[in-house]
C-alpha positions as a printed Julia matrix, in Angstrom:
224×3 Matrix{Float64}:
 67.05   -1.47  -13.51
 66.5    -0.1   -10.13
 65.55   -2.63   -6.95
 67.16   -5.56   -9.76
 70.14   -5.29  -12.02
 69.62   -5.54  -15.66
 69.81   -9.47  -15.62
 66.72   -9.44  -13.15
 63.2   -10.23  -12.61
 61.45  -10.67   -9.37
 58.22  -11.41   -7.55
 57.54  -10.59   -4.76
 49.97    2.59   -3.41
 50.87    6.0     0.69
 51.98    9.03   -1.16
 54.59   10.77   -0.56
 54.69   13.29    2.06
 53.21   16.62    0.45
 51.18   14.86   -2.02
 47.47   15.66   -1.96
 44.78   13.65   -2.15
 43.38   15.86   -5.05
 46.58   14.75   -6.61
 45.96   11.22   -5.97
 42.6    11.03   -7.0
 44.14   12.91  -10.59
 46.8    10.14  -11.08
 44.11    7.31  -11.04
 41.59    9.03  -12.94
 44.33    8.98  -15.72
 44.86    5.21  -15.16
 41.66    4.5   -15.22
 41.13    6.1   -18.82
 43.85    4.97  -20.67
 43.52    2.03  -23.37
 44.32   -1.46  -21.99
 47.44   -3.02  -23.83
 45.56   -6.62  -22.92
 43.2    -7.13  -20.39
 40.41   -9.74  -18.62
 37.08   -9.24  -17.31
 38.88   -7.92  -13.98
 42.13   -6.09  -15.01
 43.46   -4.04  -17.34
 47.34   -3.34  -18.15
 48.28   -0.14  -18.98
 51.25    1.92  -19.8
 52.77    4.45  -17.99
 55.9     6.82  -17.38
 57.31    9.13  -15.12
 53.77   11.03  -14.17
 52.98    7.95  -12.7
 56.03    7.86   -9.86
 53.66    9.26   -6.73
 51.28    5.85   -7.8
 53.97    3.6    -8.3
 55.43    4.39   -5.47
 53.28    3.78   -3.42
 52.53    0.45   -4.63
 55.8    -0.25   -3.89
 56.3     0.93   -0.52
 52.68   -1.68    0.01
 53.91   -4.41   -1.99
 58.09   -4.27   -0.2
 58.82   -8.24    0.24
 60.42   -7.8    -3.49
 62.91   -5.32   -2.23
 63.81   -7.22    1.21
 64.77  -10.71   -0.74
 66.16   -8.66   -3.54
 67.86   -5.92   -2.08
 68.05   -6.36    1.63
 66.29   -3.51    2.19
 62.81   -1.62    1.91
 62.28    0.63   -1.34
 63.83    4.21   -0.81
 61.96    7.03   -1.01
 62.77    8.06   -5.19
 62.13    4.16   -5.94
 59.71    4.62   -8.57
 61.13    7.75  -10.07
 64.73    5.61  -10.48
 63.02    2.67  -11.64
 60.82    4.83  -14.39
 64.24    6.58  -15.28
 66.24    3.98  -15.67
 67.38    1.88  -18.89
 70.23   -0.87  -19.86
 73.85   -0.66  -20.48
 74.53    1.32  -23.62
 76.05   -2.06  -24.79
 72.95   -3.63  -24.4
 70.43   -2.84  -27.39
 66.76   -2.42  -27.63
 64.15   -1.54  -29.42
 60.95   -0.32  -26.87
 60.82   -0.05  -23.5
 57.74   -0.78  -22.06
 56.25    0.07  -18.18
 53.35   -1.65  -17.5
 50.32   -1.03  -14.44
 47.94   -3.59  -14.05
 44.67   -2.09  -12.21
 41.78   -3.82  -11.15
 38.38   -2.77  -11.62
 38.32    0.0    -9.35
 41.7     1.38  -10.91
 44.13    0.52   -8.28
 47.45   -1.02   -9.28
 47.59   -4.9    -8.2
 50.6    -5.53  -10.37
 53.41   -4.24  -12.72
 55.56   -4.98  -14.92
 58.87   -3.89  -17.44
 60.12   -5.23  -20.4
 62.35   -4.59  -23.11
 61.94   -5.63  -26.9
 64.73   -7.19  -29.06
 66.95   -7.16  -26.05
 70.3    -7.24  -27.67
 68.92  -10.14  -30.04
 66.08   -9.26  -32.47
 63.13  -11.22  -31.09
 64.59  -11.65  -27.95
 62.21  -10.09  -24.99
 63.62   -9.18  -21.18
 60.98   -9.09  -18.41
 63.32   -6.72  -16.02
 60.81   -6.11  -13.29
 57.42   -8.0   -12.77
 55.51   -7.46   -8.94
 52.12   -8.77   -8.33
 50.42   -7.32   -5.28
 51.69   -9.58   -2.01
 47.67  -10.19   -1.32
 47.45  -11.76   -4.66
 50.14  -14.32   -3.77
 48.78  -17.73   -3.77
 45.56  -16.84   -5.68
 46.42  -17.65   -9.24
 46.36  -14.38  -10.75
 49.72  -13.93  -10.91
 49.12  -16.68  -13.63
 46.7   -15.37  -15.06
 48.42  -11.62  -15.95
 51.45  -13.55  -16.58
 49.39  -15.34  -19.11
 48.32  -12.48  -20.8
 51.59  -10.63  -20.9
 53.35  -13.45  -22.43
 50.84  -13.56  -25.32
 51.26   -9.84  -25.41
 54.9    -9.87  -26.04
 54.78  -13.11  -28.38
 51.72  -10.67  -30.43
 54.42   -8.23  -30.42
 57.45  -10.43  -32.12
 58.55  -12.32  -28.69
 60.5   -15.45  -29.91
 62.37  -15.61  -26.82
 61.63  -14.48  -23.11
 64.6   -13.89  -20.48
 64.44  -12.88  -17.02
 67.03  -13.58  -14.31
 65.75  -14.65  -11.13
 67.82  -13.91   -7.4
 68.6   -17.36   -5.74
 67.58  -17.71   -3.02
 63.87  -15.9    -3.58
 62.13  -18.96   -3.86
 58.87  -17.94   -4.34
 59.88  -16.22   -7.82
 62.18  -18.95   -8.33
 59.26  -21.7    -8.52
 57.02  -19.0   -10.02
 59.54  -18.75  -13.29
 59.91  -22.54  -13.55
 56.18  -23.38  -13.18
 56.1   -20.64  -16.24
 58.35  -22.58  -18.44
 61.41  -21.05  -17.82
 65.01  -22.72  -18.13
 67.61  -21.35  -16.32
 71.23  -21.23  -19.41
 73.67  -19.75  -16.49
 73.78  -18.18  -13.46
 75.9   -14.8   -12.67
 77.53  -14.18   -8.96
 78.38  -11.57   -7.26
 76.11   -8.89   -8.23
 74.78   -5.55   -6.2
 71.54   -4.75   -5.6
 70.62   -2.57   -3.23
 72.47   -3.38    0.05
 73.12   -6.86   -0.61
 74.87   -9.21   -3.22
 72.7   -11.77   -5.57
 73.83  -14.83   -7.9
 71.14  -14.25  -10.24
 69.89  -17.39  -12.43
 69.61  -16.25  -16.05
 65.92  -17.74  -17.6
 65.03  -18.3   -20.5
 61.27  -19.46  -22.69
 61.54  -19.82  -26.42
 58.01  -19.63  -27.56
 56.71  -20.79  -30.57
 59.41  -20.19  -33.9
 62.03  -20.07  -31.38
 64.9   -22.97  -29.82
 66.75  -22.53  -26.91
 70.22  -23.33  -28.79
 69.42  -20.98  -31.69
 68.91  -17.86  -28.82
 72.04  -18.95  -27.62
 73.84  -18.81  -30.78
 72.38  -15.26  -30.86
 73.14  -13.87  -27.47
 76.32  -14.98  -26.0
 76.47  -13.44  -22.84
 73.55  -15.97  -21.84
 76.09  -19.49  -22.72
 76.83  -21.52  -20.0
 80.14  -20.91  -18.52
């Protein structure tokens, strides 16, 4: 995925020049309409696609501390249109992928998420992107939508969450382990952005799932 390879999950909206405000004020009046995939009394999460880039975007360019751990630099311009774009490895199967908005009451984004469903194992569920707002950080809420999500995906046939997490970003790193997470291998050496990352692979079996039968299934995630 863009701003993370495929392996990757991280923590850490100004429009575009020429966008109108009329055009803005259209893009969240869609949000703000859609059906909620799971919500709480102040959020909602909701799907979205490439109409959505101009939004996105600018939640990214707000939110950049992801991008400067994870890719040593700020998100480029056509962030949010690669990252909406983009999908796996043909060699690595799926069944749905899913790009998710979080708004708050008044319909603004304050997080997002992607994830994939039987990632090349049925039952097996990769959370490739996940960025709560950097004023949330240090309130709980990131908790509390991560909460939610997981039961959304285990609803949905999760057996088995994986994410891979860049060393060094310690802030995700402690988020991911406080979550349950156990990291099966790490993987060195890999680009992103201007920089290179050892990412540590995670994974959460959830209930009806082991950690040593998902490994039996995917094999790229065994310990060297």
């Amino acid at each position: 995925m863009t701003g993370v390879p495929i392996d990757g999950a991280g923590f850490v909206i100004i429009l575009p020049a020429g966008v109108s405000n009329e055009r803005r004020s259209s893009a969240m009046s869609n949000r703000i309409e859609r059906s909620a995939l799971f919500e709480s009394s102040q959020w909602k999460a909701v799907a979205f696609d490439e109409s959505d880039a101009p939004v996105l975007q600018q939640f990214f360019e707000h939110n950049p501390e992801y991008f400067l751990l994870c890719n040593g630099r700020p998100p480029v311009e056509d962030e949010a249109l690669q990252e909406l774009r983009s999908t796996p490895p043909a060699e690595m199967t799926y069944t749905t992928q899913w790009f998710l908005a979080i708004l708050d009451e008044a319909g603004e984004i304050i997080a997002i998420a992607a994830v994939l469903s039987d990632f090349i194992a049925e039952h097996a569920w990769l959370i490739s992107l996940f960025i709560v707002a950097s004023s949330l950080h240090g309130t709980g809420q990131a908790k509390q939508m991560y909460d939610r999500l997981e039961e959304w995906m285990q609803t949905n046939g999760a057996a088995w969450l994986r994410l891979g997490v860049v060393r060094g970003n310690v802030k995700a790193e402690r988020f991911w382990e406080n979550m349950g997470y156990m990291q099966v291998r790490e993987r060195h050496d890999v680009p992103s952005g201007i920089q290179v990352n050892t990412l540590r692979v995670m994974v959460k079996p959830l209930a009806g799932g082991s950690l040593t039968k998902y490994l039996t299934k995917v094999e790229r995630d065994r310990p060297d």
